[in-house]
MARNUTOR-587599 format. One record per residue (C-alpha): residue in three letters; x, y, z. Coordinates in steps of 0.2 Angstrom, whole numbers, plus 5000, padded with zeros to 4 digits. Layout:
<drenkes>
ALAXYZ
...
</drenkes>
This chain:
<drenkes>
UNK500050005000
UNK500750164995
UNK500750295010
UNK499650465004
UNK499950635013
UNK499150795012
UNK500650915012
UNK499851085011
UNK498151135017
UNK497851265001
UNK495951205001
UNK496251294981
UNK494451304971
UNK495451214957
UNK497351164959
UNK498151144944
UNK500151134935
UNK501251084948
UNK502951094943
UNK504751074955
UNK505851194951
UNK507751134954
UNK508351294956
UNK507351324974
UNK506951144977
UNK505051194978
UNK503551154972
UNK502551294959
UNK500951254957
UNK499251374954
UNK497251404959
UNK496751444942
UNK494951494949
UNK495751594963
UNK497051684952
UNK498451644963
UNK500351564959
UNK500851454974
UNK502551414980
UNK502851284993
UNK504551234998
UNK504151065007
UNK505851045018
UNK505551215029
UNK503651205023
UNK503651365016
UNK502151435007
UNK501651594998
UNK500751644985
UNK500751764972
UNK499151854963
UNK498751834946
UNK497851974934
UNK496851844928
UNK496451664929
UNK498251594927
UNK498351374922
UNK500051354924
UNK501951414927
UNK503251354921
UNK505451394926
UNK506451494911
UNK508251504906
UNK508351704913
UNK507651654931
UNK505851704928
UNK504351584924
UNK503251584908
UNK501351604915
UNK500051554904
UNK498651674907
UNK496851684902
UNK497151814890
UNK499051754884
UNK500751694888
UNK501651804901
UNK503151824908
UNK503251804927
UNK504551884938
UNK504251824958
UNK505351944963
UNK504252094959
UNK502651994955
UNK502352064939
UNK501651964924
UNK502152044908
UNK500951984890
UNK502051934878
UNK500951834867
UNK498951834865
UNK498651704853
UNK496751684857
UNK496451844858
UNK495051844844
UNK494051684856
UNK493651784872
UNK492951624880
UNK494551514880
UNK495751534891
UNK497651444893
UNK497351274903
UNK499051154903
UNK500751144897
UNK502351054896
UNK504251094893
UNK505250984880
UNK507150954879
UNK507351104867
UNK506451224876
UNK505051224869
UNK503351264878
UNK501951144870
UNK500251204878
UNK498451194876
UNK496751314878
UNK495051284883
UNK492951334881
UNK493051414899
UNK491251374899
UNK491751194894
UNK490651174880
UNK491351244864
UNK492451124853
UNK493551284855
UNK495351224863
UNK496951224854
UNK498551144855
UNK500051254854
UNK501851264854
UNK502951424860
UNK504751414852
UNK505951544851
UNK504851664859
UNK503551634842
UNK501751574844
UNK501251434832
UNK499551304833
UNK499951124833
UNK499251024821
UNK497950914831
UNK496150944830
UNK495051054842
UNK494350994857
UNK493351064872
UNK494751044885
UNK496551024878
UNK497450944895
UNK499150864901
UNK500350894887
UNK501950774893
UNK503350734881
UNK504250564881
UNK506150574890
UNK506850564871
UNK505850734866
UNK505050634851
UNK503250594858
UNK502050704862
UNK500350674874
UNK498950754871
UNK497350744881
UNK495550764877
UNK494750774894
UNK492850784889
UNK493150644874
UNK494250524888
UNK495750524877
UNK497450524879
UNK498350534861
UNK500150504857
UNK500850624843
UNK502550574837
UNK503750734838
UNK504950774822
UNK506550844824
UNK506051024817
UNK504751034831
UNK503051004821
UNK502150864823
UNK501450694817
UNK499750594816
UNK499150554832
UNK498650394839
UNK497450344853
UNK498650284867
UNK497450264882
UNK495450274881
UNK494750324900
UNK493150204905
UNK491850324910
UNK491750254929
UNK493650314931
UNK493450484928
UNK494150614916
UNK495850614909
UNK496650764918
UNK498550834917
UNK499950704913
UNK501850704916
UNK503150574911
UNK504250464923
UNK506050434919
UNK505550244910
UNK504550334900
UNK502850304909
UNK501350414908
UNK500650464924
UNK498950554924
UNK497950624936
UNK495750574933
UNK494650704937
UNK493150624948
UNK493950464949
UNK495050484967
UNK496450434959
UNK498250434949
UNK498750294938
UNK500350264928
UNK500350194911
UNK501750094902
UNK502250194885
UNK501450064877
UNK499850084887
UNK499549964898
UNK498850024915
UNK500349984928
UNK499650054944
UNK498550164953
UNK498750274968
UNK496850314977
UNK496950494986
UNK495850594997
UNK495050704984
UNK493950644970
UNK494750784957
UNK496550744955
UNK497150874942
UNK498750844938
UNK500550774949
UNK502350824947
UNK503850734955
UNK504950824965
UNK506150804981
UNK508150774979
UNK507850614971
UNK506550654961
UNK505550514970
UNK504250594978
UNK502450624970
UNK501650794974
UNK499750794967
UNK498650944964
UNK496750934970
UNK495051044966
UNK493551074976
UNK492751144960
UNK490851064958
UNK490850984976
UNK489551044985
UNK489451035003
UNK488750845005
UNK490350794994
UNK491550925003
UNK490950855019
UNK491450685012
UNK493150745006
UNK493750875018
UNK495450885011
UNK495050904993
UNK495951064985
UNK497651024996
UNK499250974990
UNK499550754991
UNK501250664991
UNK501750504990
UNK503350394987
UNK503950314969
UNK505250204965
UNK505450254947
UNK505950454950
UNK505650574937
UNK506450674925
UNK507550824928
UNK506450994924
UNK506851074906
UNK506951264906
UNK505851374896
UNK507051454880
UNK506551634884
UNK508251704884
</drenkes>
């Protein structure tokens, strides 16, 4: 039995991007609902949090010290130091319901991220990629909710989620950055939930975190289910690995739609879970911004 922990009492509306930074050995993470960046260092338990103009889905570390933020309105740079988001790319500004929703950092530096119908109706999300501080859309089909990007340890595979269609694709990556035909690699049955954020483990293994279904399961790249871990929340948005070794588990929760029959059944729903892995994770990539 694997040994859960909730680590940080955030109670956010709806958790979301956790990502460990090396450089401070911390966890980032954000409330997109609450527009708040959270840092939380685990070994002195230091937490603080850092407001966002707008609802913000995910930060992630770059070259020059700062993060890249992705914003509901565009991509931004974040400096903690100051607090300051600065726009430096609006490329939905012409759908005024979508905002940014999840993202990954390849090898190269490349940022591949995703939009959604805020409303969560609209076959409106996109699939992007930032690279040398140029916008372009990917070339996969709309969804409602683009979730998870991950990219394979290699840099040469690419998964994409469609959370509303319970899909998790794998797009092969070429070597100039644009990509292949996607494949179904993972259907999710309807009674485990919604396909939430992904990140890949240092075999190569997808794990995801399933919205409604209590839980985060690891699949093999060929995908074959190859464990699950049950948590104390029924939305579990997305996980990151973190800790010295890269061994430890942190998980993101959301108390969004619970009302107070199901909060009362989940009282830790919106913290921050951890748990220990055998196989550790992969050393963050930086954001090219510099």
């Amino acid at each position: 039995m694997v040994e859960v922990r909730s680590v940080l009492p955030v109670q956010a509306v709806l958790g979301e991007g956790p990502v460990w930074v090396e450089r401070d050995q911390a966890l980032w993470f954000v409330d997109i609902k609450s527009h708040k960046v959270h840092r939380f260092h685990p070994a002195s338990g230091d937490h603080k949090s850092y407001d966002a103009p707008c609802q913000v889905g995910w930060v992630l570390p770059a070259d020059d010290g700062s993060f890249l933020a992705g914003l509901q309105q565009g991509l931004a740079r974040f400096d903690p130091l100051d607090g300051r988001f600065d726009v430096i790319a609006t490329p939905e500004a012409a759908i005024p319901g979508n905002r940014l929703n999840d993202a990954t950092v390849d090898p190269a530096g490349r940022v591949w991220f995703g939009s959604m119908d805020d409303g969560e109706e609209a076959i409106s999300g996109r699939l992007y990629c930032f690279d040398r501080c140029q916008v372009r859309e990917a070339s996969v089909p709309p969804v409602c909710i683009t979730n998870g990007p991950a990219v394979s340890p290699d840099g040469q595979v690419l998964y994409h989620t469609d959370t509303l269609g319970r899909v998790i694709y794998k797009v092969p990556i070429h070597n100039d950055g644009s990509l292949g035909t996607p494949s179904v690699f993972a259907p999710i049955d309807e009674a485990d939930g919604w396909p939430d954020g992904s990140v890949c483990d240092s075999e190569g293994c997808v794990w995801i975190g399933l919205w409604g279904g209590w839980r985060a399961r690891r699949y093999a790249p060929t995908g074959e289910i190859l464990a699950e871990v049950r948590l104390p929340a029924a939305n579990i948005t997305k996980i990151a690995f973190g800790g010295a070794d890269l061994c430890t588990i942190y998980a993101t929760s959301a108390r969004k739609g619970l009302d107070a029959a199901a909060l009362d059944g989940q009282p830790l729903a919106g913290n921050i879970f951890a748990f220990d892995v055998e196989v550790p994770g992969l050393p963050g990539n930086l954001v090219r911004l510099s």
